[in-house]
C-alpha positions as CSV (number, residue, x, y, z in Angstrom):
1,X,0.0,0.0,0.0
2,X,3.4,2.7,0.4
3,X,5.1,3.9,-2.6
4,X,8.4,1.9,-3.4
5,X,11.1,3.0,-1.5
6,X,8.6,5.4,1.3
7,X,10.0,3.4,4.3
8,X,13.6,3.6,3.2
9,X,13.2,7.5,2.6
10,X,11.3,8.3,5.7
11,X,13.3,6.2,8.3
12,X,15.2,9.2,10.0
13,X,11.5,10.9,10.0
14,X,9.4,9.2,11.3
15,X,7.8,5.2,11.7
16,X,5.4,3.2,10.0
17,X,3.9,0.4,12.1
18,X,1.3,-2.4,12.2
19,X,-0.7,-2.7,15.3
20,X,0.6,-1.3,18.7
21,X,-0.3,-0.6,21.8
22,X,-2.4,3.0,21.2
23,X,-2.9,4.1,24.9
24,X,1.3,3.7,25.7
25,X,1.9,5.5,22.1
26,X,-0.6,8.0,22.6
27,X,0.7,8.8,26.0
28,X,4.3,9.3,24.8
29,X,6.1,12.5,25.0
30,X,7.1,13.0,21.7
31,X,3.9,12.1,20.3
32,X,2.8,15.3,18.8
33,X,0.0,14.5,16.7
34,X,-2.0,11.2,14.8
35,X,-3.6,10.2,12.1
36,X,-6.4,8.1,12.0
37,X,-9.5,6.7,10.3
38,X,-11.8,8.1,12.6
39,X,-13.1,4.8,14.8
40,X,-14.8,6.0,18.1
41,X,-12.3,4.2,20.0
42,X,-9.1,5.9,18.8
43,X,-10.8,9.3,19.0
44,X,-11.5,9.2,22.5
45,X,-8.0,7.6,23.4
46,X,-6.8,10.8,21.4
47,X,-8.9,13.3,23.0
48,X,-7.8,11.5,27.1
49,X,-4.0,11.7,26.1
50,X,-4.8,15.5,25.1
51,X,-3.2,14.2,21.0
52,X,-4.6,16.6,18.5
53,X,-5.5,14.2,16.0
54,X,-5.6,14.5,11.7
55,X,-8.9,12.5,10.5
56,X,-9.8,10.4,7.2
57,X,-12.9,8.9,7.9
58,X,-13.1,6.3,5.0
59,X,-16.7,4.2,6.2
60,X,-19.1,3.2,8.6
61,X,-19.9,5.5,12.0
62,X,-16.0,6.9,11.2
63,X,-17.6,9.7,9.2
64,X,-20.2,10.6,11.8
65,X,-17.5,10.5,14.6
66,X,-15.4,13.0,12.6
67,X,-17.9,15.5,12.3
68,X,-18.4,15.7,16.1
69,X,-14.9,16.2,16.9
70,X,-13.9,18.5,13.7
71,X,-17.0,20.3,13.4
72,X,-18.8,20.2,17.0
73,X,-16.0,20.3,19.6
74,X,-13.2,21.7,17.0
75,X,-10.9,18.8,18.4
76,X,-9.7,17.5,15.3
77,X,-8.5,18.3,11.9
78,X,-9.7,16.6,8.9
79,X,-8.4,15.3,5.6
80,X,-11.5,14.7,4.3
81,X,-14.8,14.6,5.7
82,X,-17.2,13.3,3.2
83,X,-16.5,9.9,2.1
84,X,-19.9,9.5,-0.6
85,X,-18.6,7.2,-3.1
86,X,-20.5,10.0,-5.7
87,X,-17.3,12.3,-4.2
88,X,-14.5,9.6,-4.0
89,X,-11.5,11.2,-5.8
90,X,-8.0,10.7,-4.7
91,X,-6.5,13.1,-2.1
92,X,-3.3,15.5,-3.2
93,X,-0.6,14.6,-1.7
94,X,-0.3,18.5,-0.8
95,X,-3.6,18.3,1.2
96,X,-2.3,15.5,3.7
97,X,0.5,17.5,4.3
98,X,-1.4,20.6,4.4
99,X,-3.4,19.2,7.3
100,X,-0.5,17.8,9.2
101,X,1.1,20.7,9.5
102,X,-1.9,22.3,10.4
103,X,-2.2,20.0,13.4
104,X,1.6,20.5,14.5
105,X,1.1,24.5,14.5
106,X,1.5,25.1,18.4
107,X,-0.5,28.3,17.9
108,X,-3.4,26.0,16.4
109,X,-6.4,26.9,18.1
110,X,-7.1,22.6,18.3
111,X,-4.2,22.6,20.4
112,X,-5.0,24.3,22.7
113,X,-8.4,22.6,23.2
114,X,-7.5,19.1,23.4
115,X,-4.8,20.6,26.2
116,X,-7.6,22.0,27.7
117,X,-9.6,18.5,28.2
């Protein structure tokens, strides 16, 4: 699913991982940020270790969760919010950075919220 070669040219970046343990990640000091699907469970683990989180719902109650947090409680930043199949195009790879770096502005008003709660 990464582009040949991603892993070898993002290794002194960052981490790509399978499964982990979300709550010990989460709660980690250099966590700064995540990115995630938008399940219920990994919002709420984001929102009690005070992680501003980027979100992609892609199905299901994800889409529905998203809007809460991005649009509701402003909590969240999202990717893309409406995942209609009659709007299913592929995202710029310009956007997702767009939006992470919109997440890791310290003087980003989301932030402050989630280290508010």
């Amino acid at each position: 699913m990464l582009p040949q070669g991603f892993l070898e040219q993002t290794v002194e970046i960052g981490r790509v991982i399978g499964l982990a343990p979300q709550m010990p990640l989460l709660s980690h000091l250099a966590v700064g940020g995540f990115v995630s699907h938008g399940v219920w469970n990994s919002m709420l683990e984001s929102v009690w270790c005070g992680i501003p989180m980027v979100v992609w719902p892609l199905g299901v109650e994800q889409q529905a969760n998203a809007f809460l947090l991005v649009k509701d409680f402003e909590m969240e930043v999202e990717i893309k919010l409406d995942n209609r199949k009659e709007n299913d195009v592929i995202v710029a790879a310009e956007t997702i950075e767009k939006t992470i770096k919109q997440l890791i502005d310290l003087e980003n008003g989301i932030r402050v919220k989630m280290e508010e709660h």
